[in-house]
C-alpha positions in Angstrom: 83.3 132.5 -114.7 81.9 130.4 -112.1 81.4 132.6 -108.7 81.2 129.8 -106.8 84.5 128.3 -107.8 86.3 131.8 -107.6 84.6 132.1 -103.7 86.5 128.8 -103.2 89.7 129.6 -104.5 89.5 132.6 -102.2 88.7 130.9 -99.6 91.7 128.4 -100.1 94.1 131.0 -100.0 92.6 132.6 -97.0 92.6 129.8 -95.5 96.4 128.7 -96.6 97.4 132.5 -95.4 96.1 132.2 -92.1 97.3 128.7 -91.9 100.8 129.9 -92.6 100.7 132.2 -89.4 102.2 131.6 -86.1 104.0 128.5 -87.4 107.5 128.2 -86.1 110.1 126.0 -87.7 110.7 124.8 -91.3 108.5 121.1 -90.7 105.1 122.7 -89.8 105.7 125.3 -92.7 106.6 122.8 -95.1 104.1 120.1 -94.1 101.1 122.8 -94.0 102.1 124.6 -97.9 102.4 120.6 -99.1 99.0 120.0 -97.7 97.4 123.1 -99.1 99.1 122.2 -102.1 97.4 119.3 -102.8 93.9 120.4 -101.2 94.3 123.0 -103.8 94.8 121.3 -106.6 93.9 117.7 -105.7 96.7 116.2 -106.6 97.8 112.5 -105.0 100.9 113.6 -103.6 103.4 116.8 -103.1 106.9 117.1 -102.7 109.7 119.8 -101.9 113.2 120.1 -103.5 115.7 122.3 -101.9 119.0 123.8 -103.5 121.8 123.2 -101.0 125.4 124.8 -100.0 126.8 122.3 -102.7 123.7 123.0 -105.8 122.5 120.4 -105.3 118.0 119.7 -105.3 117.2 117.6 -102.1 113.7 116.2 -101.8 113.6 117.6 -98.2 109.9 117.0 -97.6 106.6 114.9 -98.8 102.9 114.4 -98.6 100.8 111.7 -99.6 103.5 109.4 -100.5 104.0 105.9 -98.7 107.3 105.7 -99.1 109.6 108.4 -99.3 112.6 108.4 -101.8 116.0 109.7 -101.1 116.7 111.9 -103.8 119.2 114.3 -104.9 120.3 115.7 -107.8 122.5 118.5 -109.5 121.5 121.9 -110.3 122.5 122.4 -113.8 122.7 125.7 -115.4 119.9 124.5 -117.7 117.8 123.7 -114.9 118.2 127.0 -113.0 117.3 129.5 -116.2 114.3 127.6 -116.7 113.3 127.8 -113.3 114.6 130.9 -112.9 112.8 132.3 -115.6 108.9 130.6 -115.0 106.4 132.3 -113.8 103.9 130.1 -113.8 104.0 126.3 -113.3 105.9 123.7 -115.9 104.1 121.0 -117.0 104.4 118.2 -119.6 107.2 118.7 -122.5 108.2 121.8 -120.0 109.2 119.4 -117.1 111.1 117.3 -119.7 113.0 120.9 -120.7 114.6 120.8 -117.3 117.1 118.2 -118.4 117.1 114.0 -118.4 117.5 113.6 -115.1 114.4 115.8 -114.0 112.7 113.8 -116.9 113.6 110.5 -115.7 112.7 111.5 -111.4 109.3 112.7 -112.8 108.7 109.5 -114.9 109.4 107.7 -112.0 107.8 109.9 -109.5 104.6 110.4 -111.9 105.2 114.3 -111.4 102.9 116.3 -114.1 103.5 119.6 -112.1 106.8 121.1 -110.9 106.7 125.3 -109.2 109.8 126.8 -109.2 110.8 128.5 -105.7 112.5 131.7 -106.0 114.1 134.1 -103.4 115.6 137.6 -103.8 116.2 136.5 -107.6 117.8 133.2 -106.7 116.5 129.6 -107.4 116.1 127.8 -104.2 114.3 124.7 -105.4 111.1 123.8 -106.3 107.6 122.3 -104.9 106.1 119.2 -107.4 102.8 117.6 -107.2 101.3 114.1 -108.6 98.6 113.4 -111.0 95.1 114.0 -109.5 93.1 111.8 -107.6 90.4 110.8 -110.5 93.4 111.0 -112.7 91.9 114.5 -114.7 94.7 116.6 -116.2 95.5 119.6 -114.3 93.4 122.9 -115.6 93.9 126.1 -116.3 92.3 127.3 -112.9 94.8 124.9 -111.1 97.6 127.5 -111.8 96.9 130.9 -110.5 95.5 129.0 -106.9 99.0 126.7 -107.3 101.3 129.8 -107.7 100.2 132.0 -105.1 100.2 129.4 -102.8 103.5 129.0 -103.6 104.7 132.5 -103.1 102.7 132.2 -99.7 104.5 129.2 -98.8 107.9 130.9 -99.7 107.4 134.0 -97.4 106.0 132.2 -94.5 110.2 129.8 -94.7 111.8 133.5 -95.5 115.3 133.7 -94.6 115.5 129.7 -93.7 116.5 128.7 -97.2 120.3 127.4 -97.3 120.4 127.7 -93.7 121.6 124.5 -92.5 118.9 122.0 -92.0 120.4 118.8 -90.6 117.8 117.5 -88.4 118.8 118.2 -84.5 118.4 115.2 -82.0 114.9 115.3 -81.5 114.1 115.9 -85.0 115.2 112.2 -85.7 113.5 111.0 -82.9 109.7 110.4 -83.3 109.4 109.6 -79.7 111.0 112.8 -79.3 108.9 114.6 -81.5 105.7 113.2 -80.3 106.4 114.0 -76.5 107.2 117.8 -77.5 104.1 117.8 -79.7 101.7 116.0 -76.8 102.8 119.0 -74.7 102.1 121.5 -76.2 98.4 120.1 -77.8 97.6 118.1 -75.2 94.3 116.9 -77.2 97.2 114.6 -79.0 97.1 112.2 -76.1 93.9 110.5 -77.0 96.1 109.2 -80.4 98.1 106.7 -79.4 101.8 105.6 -81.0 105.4 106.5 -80.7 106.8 106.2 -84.2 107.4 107.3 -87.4 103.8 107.5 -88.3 102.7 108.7 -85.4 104.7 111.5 -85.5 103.7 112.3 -88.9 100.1 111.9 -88.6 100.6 114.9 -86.0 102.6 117.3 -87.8 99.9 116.5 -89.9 96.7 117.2 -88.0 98.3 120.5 -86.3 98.6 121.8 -90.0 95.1 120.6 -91.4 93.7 122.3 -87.9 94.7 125.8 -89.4 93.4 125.5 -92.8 89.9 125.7 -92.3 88.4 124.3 -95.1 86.7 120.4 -95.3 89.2 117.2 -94.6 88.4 113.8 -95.2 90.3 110.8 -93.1 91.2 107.8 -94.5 91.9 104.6 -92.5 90.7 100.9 -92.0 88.4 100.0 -89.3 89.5 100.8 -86.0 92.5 103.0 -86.6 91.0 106.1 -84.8 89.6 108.4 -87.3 87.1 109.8 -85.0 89.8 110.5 -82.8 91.8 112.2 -85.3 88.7 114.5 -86.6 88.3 115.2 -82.8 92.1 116.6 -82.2 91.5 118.5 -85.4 88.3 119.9 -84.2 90.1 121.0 -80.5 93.5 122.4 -82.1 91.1 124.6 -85.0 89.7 127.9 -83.7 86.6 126.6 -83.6 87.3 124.6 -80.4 84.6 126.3 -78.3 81.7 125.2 -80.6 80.0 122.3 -80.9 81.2 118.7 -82.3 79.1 116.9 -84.1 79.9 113.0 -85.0 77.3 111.4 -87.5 77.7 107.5 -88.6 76.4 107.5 -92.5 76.3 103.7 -92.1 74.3 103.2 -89.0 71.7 105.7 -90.3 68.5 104.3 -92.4 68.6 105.8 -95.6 64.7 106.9 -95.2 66.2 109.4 -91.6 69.6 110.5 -93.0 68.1 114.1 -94.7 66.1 114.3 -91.2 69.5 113.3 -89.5 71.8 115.4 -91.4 69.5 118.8 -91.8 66.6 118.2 -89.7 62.6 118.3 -90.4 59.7 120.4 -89.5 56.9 118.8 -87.1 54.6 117.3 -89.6 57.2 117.2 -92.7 56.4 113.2 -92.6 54.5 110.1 -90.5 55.5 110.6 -87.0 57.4 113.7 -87.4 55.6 115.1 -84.1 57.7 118.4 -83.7 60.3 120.3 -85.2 64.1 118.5 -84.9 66.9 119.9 -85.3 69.8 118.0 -87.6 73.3 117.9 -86.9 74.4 120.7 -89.2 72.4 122.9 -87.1 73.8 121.9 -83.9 76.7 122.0 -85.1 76.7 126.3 -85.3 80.1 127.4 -86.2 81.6 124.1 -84.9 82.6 120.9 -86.5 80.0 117.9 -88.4 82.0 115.0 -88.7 80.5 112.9 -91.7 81.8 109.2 -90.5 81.6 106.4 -93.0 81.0 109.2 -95.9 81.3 106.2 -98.2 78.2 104.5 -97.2 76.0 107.5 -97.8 73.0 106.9 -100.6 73.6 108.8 -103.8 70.7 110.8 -103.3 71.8 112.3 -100.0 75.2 113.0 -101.5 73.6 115.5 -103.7 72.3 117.6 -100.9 75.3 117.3 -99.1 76.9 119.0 -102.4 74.2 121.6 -102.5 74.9 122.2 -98.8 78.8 122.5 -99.3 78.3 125.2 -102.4 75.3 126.8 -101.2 76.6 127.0 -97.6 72.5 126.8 -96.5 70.4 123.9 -95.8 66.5 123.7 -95.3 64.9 121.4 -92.8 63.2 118.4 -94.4 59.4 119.9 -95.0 61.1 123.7 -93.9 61.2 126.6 -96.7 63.6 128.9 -94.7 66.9 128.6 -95.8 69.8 128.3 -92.4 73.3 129.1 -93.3 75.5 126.3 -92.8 78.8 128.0 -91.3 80.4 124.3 -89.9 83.3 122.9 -91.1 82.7 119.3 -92.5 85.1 116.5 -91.7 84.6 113.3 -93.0 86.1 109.6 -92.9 85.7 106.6 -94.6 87.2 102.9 -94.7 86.4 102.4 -98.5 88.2 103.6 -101.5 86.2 106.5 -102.4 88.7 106.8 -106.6 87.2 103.3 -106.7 83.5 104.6 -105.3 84.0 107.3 -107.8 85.0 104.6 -110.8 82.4 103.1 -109.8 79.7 105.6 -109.8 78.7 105.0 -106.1 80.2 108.3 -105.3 79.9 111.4 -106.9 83.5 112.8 -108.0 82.2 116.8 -107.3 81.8 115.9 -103.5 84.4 113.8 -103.7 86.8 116.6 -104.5 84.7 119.1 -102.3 85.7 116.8 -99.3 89.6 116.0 -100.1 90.7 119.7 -100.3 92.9 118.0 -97.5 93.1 114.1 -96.7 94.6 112.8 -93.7 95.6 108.9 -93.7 95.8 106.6 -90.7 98.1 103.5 -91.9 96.8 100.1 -89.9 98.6 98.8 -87.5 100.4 96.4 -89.0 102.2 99.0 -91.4 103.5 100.6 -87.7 104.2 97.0 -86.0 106.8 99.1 -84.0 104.2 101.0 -82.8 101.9 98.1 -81.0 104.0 97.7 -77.7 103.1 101.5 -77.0 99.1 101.4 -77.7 99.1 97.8 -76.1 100.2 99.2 -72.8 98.0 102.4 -72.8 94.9 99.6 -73.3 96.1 97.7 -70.3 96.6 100.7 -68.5 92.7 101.7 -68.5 92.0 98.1 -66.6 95.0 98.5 -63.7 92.4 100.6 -62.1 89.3 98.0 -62.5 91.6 94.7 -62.4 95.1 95.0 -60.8 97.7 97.5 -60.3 100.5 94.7 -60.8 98.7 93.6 -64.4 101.4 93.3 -66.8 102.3 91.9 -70.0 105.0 89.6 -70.8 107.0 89.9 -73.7 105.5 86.5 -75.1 102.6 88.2 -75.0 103.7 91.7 -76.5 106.1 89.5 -79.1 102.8 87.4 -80.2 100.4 90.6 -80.1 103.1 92.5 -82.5 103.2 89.5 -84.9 99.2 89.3 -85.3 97.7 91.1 -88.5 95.1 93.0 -86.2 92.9 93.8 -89.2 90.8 95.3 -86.5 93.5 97.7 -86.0 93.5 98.9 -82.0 89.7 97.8 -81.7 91.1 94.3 -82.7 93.8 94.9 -80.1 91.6 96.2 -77.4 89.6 93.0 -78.0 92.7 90.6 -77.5 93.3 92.1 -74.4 90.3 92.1 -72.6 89.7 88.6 -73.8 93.0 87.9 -72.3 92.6 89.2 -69.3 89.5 87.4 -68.4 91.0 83.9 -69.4 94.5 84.8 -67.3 91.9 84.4 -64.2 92.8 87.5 -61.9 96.7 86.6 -62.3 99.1 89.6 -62.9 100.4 88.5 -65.9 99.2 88.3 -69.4 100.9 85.6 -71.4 100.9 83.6 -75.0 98.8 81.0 -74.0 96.0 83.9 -73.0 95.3 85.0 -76.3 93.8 82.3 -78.8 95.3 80.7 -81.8 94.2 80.0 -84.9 93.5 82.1 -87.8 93.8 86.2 -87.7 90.4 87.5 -87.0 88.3 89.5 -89.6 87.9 92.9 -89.1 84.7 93.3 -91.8 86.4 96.1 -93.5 88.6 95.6 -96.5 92.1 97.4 -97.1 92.3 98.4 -100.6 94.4 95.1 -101.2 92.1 93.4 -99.9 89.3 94.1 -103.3 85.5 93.6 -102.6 84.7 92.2 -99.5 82.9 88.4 -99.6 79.2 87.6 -100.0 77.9 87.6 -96.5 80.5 89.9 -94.8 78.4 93.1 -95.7 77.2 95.7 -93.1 74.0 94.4 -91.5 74.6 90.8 -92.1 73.7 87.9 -89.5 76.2 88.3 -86.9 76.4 84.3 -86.5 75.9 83.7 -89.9 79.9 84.8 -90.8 81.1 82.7 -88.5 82.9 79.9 -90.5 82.1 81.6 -93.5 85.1 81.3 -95.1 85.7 77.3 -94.2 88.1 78.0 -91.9 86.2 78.8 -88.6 87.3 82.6 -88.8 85.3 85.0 -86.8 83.9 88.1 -87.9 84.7 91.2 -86.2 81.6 92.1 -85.0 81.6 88.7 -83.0 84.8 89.7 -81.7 83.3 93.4 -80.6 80.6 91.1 -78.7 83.0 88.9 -76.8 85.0 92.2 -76.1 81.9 93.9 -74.4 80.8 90.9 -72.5 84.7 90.7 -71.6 84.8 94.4 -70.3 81.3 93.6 -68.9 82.6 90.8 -66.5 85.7 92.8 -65.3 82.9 95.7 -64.2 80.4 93.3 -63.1 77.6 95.0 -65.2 78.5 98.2 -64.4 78.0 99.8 -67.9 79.1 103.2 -66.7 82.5 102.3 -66.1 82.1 99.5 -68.9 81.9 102.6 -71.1 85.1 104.4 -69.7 87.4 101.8 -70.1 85.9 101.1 -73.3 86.8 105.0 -74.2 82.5 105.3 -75.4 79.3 106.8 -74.3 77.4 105.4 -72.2 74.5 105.2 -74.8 76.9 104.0 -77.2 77.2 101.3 -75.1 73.7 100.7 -74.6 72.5 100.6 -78.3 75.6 97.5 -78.7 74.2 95.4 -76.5 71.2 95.8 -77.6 72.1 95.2 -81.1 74.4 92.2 -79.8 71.5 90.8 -77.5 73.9 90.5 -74.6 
């Protein structure tokens, strides 16, 4: 027996327990035992049948999937003794024992775990989760932590089973959904949207919030990860402690231990006192790990050690400080790819995905650009014009760009627009350039490696044209957007900064590094 590994399994049913509590209403209950679920057992994806008033198994509710199936199918009296009579997962040749059409749904699915959900002796359906990330067969150890979260998940919905569950008016609208959930978090403002996604994503991060135990956030450039690690931060009870954001990519790999843990005065050259690193600020608050891709192998190991140890020594420091923060992390890359190809380690990988939150690009929620378009122009009415507006050319042609800079990218079209519209109210076609989309310097897992050149740290004019075409890197783009912003302030970095949504010395260290 590991201790270790049995700690974490307690912890993840403490954690899925508490979770469970004060949730009101089947969605939130649902959407937090289907992330736990798969935090548990890392498994891609988890689903939710439900037996109906007619027998029937509805897939009611889904995690990790991109595109959710409508499925239905009959309760057979095979299906119900088997499920009736489990007690612990099926799995394999046990799956296929529930009948050809449960065979054929998890063939197509890729189910290789189905837990039956039982009530007062009756079958009411069952939960079903995906292969696992790095594609491993489940384990013995996945099944205990699976079934009792389970049974958990099957108190905390009670009575609600075959009650009716037709969505009401608001339920099938995301606006509607959105608004309610904005009210009563209010930290859900500062993520912008008003679809499907959106609305999603939400349920989402009010769930994860509850569970305290690591999350890693996935999404291209630009989509707002730090946002999203900041709402969970705000609606967890550790709200009242400290927030600490680290960038693994625009650390030297020489300062990240120093960064990460801090040193002792005279641990290394020009270590002139004792600093303290960001896991130590942090207290009982939140680190959030950004870019967790781009960090060094070596520093991923003491990041592991960290995570099972729960202590940390400064660099040069003997004493051991208990590391009691909860560790969010994001990334653009593919970390099952990272982890094929041995740039990541798969033990921290699955350390830091006991819950994974995605952010789909903007042009997967093109419905959803109109909205975040006008809450952009809405920061410059103040600096600009009350009466600035934009016309639906303009909204039409905005909605129909790729914005592989996601709402950076779109922030950057704006501003740029703005400035060539000359003071007039409106912003129109004509005011945002043509030509090819512009790159964003991160690549979408369709997208495969990115080119020679386009790398982190590569000549900001030397990308320009790179590709033959005359198509601008992103980082060029981030420059014309902060001279842009610049020019509407008149130099005044402090509000340059607020409109831009950054610190101050954010903003400072940019143009620096830009040499505006």
């Amino acid at each position: 027996m590991d201790p270790r590994k049995d700690l974490l399994e307690l912890s993840l049913l403490y954690d899925t327990a508490r979770g469970f509590l004060g949730l009101r209403g089947r969605e939130p209950i649902l959407t937090t035992a289907l992330l736990s679920l798969m935090g548990a057992s890392g498994a891609s994806f988890a689903v939710f049948f439900e037996r109906d008033s007619d027998d029937r198994l509805t897939l009611r509710a889904a995690q990790g999937l991109s595109e959710v199936p409508e499925v239905s199918l009959p309760l057979t009296r095979r299906m119900e003794k088997t499920l009736g009579e489990s007690v612990d997962p099926l799995c394999g040749e046990e799956i296929a024992g529930l009948g050809p059409r449960v065979a054929r749904l998890a063939r197509g699915l890729e189910i290789e775990l189905v837990c039956p959900v039982r009530l007062e002796g009756r079958v009411r359906g069952f939960f079903a989760l995906g292969p696992k990330l790095l594609g491993e067969p489940f384990a013995g150890r996945d099944v205990p932590v699976v079934r009792e979260i389970v049974g958990q998940s099957v108190l905390a919905l009670g009575t609600s089973f075959g009650a009716d569950v037709g969505a009401t008016e608001r339920d099938r609208d995301p606006a509607a959904r959105i608004l309610s959930l904005r009210k009563e978090h209010p930290i859900l403002t500062t993520i912008r949207g008003e679809g499907d996604r959106t609305a999603s994503l939400f349920a989402e991060v009010v769930a994860v919030a509850k569970l305290d135990l690591p999350v890693l956030i996935l999404g291209e450039t630009g989509t707002g990860k730090e946002l999203v690690a900041h709402a969970v931060h705000e609606l967890s009870h550790r709200r009242a402690e400290s927030f600490e954001a680290i960038s693994c990519a625009a650390i030297p790999q020489d300062l990240m231990a120093s960064a990460l843990f801090g040193h002792e005065k005279g641990a290394f050259t020009g270590a002139d006192s004792t600093v303290r690193g960001a896991f130590e600020r942090s207290g009982d608050g939140t680190i959030f790990l950004d870019e967790i891709g781009d960090m060094p192998l070596d520093t991923q190991a003491m990041l592991l050690r960290v995570l099972e140890e729960r202590g940390f020594r400064r660099v040069g420091g003997s004493r051991m400080i208990p590391a009691t923060a909860r560790v969010i992390s994001a990334t653009n890359r593919d970390l099952v790819r990272e982890v094929e190809a041995e740039r990541f380690r798969a033990d921290l990988f699955y350390r830091l995905q006991m819950y994974t939150v995605k952010i789909h690009p903007l042009r997967e929620r093109r419905e959803e650009i109109p909205a975040i378009a006008e809450h952009v122009l809405e920061g410059y009415r103040s600096t600009v014009s009350s009466e600035l507006r934009m016309t639906p050319g303009f909204v039409e042609v905005l909605s129909t760009r790729d914005l592989r800079g996601n709402v950076r990218e779109l922030e950057s079209l704006i501003a740029g627009a703005i400035v060539r519209s000359r003071g007039g109210p409106e912003l129109r076609p004509e005011h945002i350039p043509d030509g090819p989309e512009i790159a964003s310097g991160s690549t979408s897992e369709a997208d495969g490696p990115a080119p020679p050149g386009r790398g982190r740290g590569a000549d900001l004019d030397s990308v320009l044209g790179a590709d033959g075409r005359g198509v601008p890197s992103y980082a060029s783009m981030e420059r014309d957007y902060i001279r842009s912003v610049l020019q509407l302030t008149e130099g005044n970095k402090r509000e340059a900064a607020r409109l831009m949504g950054i610190p101050r010395t954010t903003l400072n260290s940019k143009i620096k590094r830009f040499g505006i």
